[in-house]
N, C-alpha and C positions, 0 to 999 in steps of 0.2 A: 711314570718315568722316574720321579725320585725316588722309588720302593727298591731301583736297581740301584742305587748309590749307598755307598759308605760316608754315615755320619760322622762329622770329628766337631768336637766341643771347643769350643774358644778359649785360649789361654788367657784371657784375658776374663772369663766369666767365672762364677761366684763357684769353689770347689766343694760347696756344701751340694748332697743332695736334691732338697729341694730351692737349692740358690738359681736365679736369674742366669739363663745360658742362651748361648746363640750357636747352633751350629751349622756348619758349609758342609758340602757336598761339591767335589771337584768331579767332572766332566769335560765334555765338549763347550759346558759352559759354566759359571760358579753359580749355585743355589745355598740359600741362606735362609732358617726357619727358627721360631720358637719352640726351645727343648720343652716347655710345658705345656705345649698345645702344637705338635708337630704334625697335627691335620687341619691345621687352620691354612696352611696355604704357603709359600715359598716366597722369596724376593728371587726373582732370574737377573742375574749378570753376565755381559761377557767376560771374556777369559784378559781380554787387555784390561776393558773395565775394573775388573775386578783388583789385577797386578797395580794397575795406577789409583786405586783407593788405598790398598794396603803400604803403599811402597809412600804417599804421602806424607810429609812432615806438619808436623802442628807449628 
């Protein structure tokens, strides 16, 4: 199922090529993976879950 999603890169990760990245996958549900090993496996979020992590204040 993730193979039918669109990756997007985290603004927040490192802009160099081989820099530390995370990227999501929006769906029915949010998926979140390591850009340098993107077949190790996914984190599944729901869609609230996800809105009430990012939307957080430190």
């Amino acid at each position: 199922m993730s193979q039918d999603r669109t990756w997007r890169k985290s603004s927040y990760s490192d802009a160099t090529e081989s820099g530390d990245c995370v990227e999501v996958a929006f769906g029915h549900d949010v998926l979140v993976r390591d850009s340098k090993n993107a077949g190790a496996g996914t984190l599944t979020f729901s869609a609230p879950a996800w809105r009430a992590f990012v939307q957080r204040q430190p």
